[in-house]
N, C-alpha and C positions, 0 to 999 in steps of 0.2 A: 504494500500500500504506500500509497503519499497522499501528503497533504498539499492544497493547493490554495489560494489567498483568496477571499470572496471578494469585490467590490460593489460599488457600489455608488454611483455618480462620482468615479473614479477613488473614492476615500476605501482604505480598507474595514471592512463591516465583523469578517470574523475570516475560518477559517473551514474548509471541508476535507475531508477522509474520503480518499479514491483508491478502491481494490485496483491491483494486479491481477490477472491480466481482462478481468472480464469489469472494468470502469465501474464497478456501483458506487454513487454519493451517496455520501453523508453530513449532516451539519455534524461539526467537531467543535467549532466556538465560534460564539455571537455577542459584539458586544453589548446589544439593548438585549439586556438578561429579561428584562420583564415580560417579553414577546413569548418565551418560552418555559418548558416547565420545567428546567430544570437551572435554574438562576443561583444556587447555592455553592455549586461548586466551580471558584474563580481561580482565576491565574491571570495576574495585572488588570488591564480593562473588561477582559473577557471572561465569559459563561462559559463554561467545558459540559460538552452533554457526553458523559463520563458509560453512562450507559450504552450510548448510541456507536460510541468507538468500540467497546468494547466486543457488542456483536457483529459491527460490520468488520473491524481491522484485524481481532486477535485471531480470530481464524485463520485471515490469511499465515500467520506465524509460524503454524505447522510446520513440520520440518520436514521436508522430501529425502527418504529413506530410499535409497537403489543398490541394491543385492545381487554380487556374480556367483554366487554359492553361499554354503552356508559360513565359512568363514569371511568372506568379501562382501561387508556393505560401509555403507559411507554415508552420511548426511551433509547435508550444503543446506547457511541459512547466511545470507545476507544482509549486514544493517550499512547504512550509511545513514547521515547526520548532516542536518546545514549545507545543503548545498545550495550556492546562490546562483543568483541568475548571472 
């Protein structure tokens, strides 16, 4: 998954959670918390819908296991951080 910047009359407004490889959005943070129902849980200006990440994104997390017998398997899991434009 990534996240990608909301805007909105160019200002940025929050933030959305987009699966790999099959694009499902998500709101991930909004800063007019009141619009939403989950206004409690913040980080700086923003509303985190704590819940909403956590069904759409943590799945992708899963760890892709590939097996050449039974001694030969290997997992691969990917992070990367901050990457700017």
């Amino acid at each position: 998954f990534y996240t990608d910047e909301v805007l909105s009359s160019g200002q940025r407004i929050g933030f959305d959670v987009v699966t790999l490889p099959d694009q499902r959005r998500g709101m991930l943070a909004r800063k007019n918390s009141k619009n939403y129902s989950w206004p409690n849980k913040r980080t700086g200006a923003y509303s985190v819908n704590v819940a909403g990440f956590e069904s759409l994104a943590l799945p992708t997390l899963v760890a892709t296991t590939t097996c050449s017998g039974a001694e030969r398997c290997s997992s691969v899991v990917y992070v990367l951080d901050e990457i700017g434009r």
